[in-house]
N, C-alpha and C positions, 0 to 999 in steps of 0.2 A: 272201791272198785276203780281199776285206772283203765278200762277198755270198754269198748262198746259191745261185742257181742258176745251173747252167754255162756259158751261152745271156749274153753280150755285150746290153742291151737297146739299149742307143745301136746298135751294130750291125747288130742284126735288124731293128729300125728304119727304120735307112737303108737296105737292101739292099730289103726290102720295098717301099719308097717307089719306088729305080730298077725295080726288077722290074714291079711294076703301074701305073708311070707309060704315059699312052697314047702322047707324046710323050718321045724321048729329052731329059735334062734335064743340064746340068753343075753334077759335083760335084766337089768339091775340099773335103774334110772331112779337119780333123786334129785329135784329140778325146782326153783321157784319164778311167781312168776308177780309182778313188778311190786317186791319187796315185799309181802306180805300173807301171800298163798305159797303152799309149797304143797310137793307130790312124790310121790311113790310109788313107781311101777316095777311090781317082782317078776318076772316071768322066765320058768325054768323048763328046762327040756324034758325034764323027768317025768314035768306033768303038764302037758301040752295042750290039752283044753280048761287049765284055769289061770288067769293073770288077777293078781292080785294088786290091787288101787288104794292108799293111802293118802288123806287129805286134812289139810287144816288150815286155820287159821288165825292170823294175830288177833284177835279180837278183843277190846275192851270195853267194857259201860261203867256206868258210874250213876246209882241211883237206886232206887228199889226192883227195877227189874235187871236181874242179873242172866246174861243167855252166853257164858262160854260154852257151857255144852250142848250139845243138840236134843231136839225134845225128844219124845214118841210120836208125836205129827210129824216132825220132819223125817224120822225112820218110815214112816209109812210113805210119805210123799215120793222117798229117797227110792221104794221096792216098788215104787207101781210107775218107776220112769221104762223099765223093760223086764215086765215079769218072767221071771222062769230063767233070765240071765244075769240077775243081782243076786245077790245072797250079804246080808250083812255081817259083818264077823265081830263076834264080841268076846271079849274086848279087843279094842284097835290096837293097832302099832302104838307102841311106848314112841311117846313123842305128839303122836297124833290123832284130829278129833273121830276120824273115820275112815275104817277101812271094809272096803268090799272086793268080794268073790264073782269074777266074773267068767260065766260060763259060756266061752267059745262055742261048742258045738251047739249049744240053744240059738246063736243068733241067727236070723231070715239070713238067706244068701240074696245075691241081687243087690237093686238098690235099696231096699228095706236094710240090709245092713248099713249102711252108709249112715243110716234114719237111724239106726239103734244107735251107733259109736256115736255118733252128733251127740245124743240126748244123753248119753254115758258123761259124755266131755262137757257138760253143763250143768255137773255135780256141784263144784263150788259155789255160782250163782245159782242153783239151788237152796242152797244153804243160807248160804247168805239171804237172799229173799225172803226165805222162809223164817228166820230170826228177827228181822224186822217186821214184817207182818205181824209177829206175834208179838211186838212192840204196841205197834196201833193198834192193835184188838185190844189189850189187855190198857191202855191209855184211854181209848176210846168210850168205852164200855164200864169207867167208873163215874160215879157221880160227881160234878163239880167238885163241890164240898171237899171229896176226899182226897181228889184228885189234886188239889190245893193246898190240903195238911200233906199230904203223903211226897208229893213232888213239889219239895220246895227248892231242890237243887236238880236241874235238867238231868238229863241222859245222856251221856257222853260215848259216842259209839266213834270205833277206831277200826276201820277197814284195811287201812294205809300208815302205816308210822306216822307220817309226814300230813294227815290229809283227815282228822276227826272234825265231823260235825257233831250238833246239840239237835234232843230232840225234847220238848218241854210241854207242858199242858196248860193250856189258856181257856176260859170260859169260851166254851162251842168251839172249840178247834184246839189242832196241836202245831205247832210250830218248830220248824227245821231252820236252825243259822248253821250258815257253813263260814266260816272262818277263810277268808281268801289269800294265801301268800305265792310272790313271785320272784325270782331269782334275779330277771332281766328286767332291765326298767321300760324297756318298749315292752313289754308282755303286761306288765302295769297297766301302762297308758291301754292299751286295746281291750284291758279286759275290764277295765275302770266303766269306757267307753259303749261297753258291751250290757254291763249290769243296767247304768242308765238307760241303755234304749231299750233293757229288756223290761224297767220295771215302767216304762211308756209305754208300750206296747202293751204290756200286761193291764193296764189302768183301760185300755178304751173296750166299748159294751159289748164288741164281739168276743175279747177273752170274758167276759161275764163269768163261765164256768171252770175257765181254769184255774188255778190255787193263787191266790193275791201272791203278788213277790214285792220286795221292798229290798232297798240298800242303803246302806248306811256308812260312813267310814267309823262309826266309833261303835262298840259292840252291845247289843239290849242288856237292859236294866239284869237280866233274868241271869246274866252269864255273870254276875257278880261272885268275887271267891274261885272260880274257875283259874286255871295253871297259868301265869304269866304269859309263857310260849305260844297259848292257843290264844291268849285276848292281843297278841301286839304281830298286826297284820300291816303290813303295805297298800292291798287293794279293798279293805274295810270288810265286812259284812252282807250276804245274801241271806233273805230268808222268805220262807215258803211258808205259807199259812192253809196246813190242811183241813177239811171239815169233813164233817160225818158221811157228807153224798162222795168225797174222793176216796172212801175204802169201803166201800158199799160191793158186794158181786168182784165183781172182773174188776173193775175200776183199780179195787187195790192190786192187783199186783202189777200194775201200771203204776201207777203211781210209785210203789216200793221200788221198781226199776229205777225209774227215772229219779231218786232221790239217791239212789247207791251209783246213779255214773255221771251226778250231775258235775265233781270233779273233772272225768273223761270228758263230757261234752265241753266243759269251759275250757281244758288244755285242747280239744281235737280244734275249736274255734280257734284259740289264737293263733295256734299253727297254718290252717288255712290261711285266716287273712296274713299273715307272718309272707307266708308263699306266695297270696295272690299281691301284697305291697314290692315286695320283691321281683316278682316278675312285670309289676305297670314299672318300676324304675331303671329295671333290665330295658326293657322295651322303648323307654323314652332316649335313657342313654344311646342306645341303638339306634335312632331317629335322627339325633342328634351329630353323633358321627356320622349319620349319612347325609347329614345337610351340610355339617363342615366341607365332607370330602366332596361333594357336588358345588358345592362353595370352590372351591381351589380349583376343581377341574375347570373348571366353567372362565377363572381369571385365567386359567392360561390358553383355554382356548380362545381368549380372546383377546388376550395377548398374541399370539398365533397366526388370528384371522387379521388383526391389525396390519403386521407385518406382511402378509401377503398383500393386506389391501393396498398396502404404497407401492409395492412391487407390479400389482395390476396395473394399477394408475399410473404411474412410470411408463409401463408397456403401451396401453391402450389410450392414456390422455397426451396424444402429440401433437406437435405442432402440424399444421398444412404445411404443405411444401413449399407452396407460393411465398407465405412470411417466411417460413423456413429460410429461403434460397435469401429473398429481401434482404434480412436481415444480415446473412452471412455477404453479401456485398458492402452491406455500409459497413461492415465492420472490417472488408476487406480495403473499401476507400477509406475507411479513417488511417488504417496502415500506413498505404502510400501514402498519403497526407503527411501523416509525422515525418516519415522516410524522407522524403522533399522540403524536406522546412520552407513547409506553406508552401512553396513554390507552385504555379499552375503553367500548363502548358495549353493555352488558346489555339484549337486547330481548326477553329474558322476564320483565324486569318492565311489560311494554308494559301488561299491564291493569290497574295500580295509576299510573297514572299520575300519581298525586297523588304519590307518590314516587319516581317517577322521576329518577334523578342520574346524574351524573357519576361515576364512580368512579377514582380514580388510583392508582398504585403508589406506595408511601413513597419518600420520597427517602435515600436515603444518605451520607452526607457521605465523601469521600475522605477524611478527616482522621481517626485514630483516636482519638484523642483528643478528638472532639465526641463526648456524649454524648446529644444532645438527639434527641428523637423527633418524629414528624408527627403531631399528631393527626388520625384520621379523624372522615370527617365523617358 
C-alpha cells in the first residue's frame, strides 16, 4: 500500500462525477493507482442506474498460505459495505480479481450518499486487509510445533512491485521484516535516522504494548534463500514483532493497517522532514542575506554621515573673530615685512625730525668666514 487513506481518490472521484451528473454520461475508465492497483469503471447511458467496478491486484506470497484469490469472508465483508447497492458479479472481468454492480438508485441521497461512495471507494483496502488478516488468524491459531515444520520458509507478500515484506512464525509471536530501499542518498540518511529513534522509542515502558520493533542493517537469519533483490537493501532491515493480544477483537484490523502502509508512513516522513529541512535552509539563507544587505547599507551610511560630519564641522567649528582678525594682521605684517627688506620705519621719532632715518638690520653674510661688519649709521 503506498497511501495513507482507505478511500480510492481517483475512484470517489469518478463515482461522484456519474452520481451528480444531471444527464447520464459515458464512461469507460481504466486507471491504476501507484503501480499495483488497477480499476474499471463501465458506465453506459443505455443503463443508467448501474455502474459497473472492476478491481485487482498484483499480489504475491510465497509459502503455505496462498491468498491470490479472494475468500468467501471477504465476498461477504465486500456486500455488507452498502447493502442493497453492491451486487457481486461472477465471474469478474477477464483480467480481474473483482468486479461489482453498483445500484445508483438504491443509494441515500444527501449526505449519506457521500458515506456510501466513501465506503464503495475503499474496496481495494478492503481486500487487502482482509487477506492479511486471514494471514494471522490462520498463522496464529497453529500450534508451535506445526507452525515450525510447516513454515520453514516466511511469507512473502507483495502489495507494491518495488515494496514486498516477510511475514514468518516465531514461538509466541509472528514477525514482519520490511526490507527498506532508497533511491536518494539523503532519504538514506533520514530514514536510517528514523528506524533508530523509532526502535528508542519503542524500547521505553510506556510503549510496553505496542509491537517490539528492531533494525538491523543486515537481514534475519529467517530470510535465508529469499531472492537477491529483496535481501540487498541500502537502509537495512525493520521489523515488527506481533503477539497474540495485537490480533485479538478490533486490535487486528489496526494492526493489519498499519503493517500494509507502514511503507507510506516511512516515505510520507521523509518527505516531511525532506520539506521541513528545506525550508529551516530557505529561511537561514534568507536571514543571511538580510544581514549581508543591512551589512552594506549600514557602511554606506556611514560612509555618508562621515562625510557630512566634516562638512558640519567646517561649518559650525570656527574660528572667533577676534583670533580670526589677529591672525590675518600678523600675516598681513609679515607681508610688509618681506615687501620692505626688513626695513622699519620709527614714527616716534616723528618730532625730531631733523633726525629722522632710515634704519636697517645688519646684513649677514652666509659665508662664515667673512668677518666683516655694517656699520651703522
Amino acid at each position: 500500500m503506498a497511501y495513507l487513506e482507505r478511500a480510492s481518490p481517483t475512484l470517489k472521484e469518478t463515482l461522484l462525477k456519474i452520481y451528480r451528473a444531471e444527464k447520464p454520461i459515458e464512461v469507460d475508465q481504466h486507471f491504476h493507482e501507484f503501480g499495483s492497483i488497477q480499476y474499471h469503471i463501465k458506465y453506459s447511458v443505455s443503463d443508467p442506474n448501474i455502474v459497473h467496478v472492476s478491481t485487482s491486484t498484483l499480489l504475491e506470497t510465497q509459502g503455505d498460505v496462498t491468498l491470490k484469490e479472494i475468500s468467501s469472508h471477504t465476498y461477504e465483508v465486500v456486500k455488507n459495505i452498502a447493502v442493497g447497492v453492491i451486487d457481486i458479479v461472477d465471474p469478474p472481468k477477464l483480467g480481474f480479481q473483482l468486479t461489482l454492480e453498483l445500484h445508483l438508485d438504491n443509494i441515500p441521497r444527501g449526505k449519506e450518499a457521500i458515506k456510501t461512495i466513501t465506503r464503495i471507494s475503499e474496496i481495494q483496502a478492503l481486500i487487502l486487509s482482509s487477506q492479511l488478516k486471514e494471514m494471522l488468524r490462520h498463522l496464529n491459531f497453529q500450534d508451535d510445533s506445526r507452525a515450525m515444520n510447516n513454515n520453514k520458509r516466511p511469507i512473502r507478500i507483495v502489495y507494491h512491485p518495488s515494496e514486498p515484506f516477510y511475514v514468518f512464525k516465531q514461538p509466541e509471536k509472528i514477525t514482519a521484516v520490511f526490507p527498506m530501499n532508497f533511491k536518494d542518498n539523503s532519504d538514506v540518511v533520514i530514514a536510517t535516522s528514523f528506524f533508530q529513534e523509532l526502535v528508542e522509542v519503542g524500547s521505553q515502558k510506556e510503549m510496553g504494548k505496542a509491537p517490539q520493533c528492531s533494525w538491523s542493517p543486515i537481514p534475519p537469519l529467517q530470510l535465508r534463500g529469499e531472492p537477491v533483490q529483496d535481501l540487498t537493501t541500502n537502509s537495512g532491515f525493520v521489523s515488527f514483532d506481533i503477539t497474540s493480544r495485537h490480533v485479538e477483537g478490533k486490535r487486528l484490523d489496526k494492526t493489519v493497517w498499519n503493517l500494509l502502509n507502514f511503507y507510506a508512513y516511512v516515505k510520507y516522513h521523509i518527505k516531511c522532514s525532506r520539506g521541513y529541512i528545506q525550508r529551516r535552509m530557505r529561511k537561514r539563507m534568507d536571514s543571511l542575506v538580510k544581514l549581508l544587505n543591512n551589512t552594506s547599507l549600514e557602511e554606506e551610511a556611514a560612509q555618508n554621515e562621515n562625510g557630512r560630519c566634516s562638512k558640519y564641522v567646517k561649518e559650525f567649528v570656527k574660528v572667533p573673530k577676534g583670533k580670526l582678525m589677529m591672525k590675518q594682521r600678523c600675516k598681513e605684517m609679515t607681508r610688509r615685512v618681506k615687501i620692505s627688506k626688513f626695513r622699519i620705519k620709527i614714527n616716534g621719532c616723528a618730532r625730531f625730525r631733523f633726525n629722522q632715518r632710515w634704519m636697517s638690520f645688519p646684513k649677514f653674510s652666509s659665508n662664515p668666514s667673512s668677518k666683516s661688519y655694517t656699520k651703522l649709521d
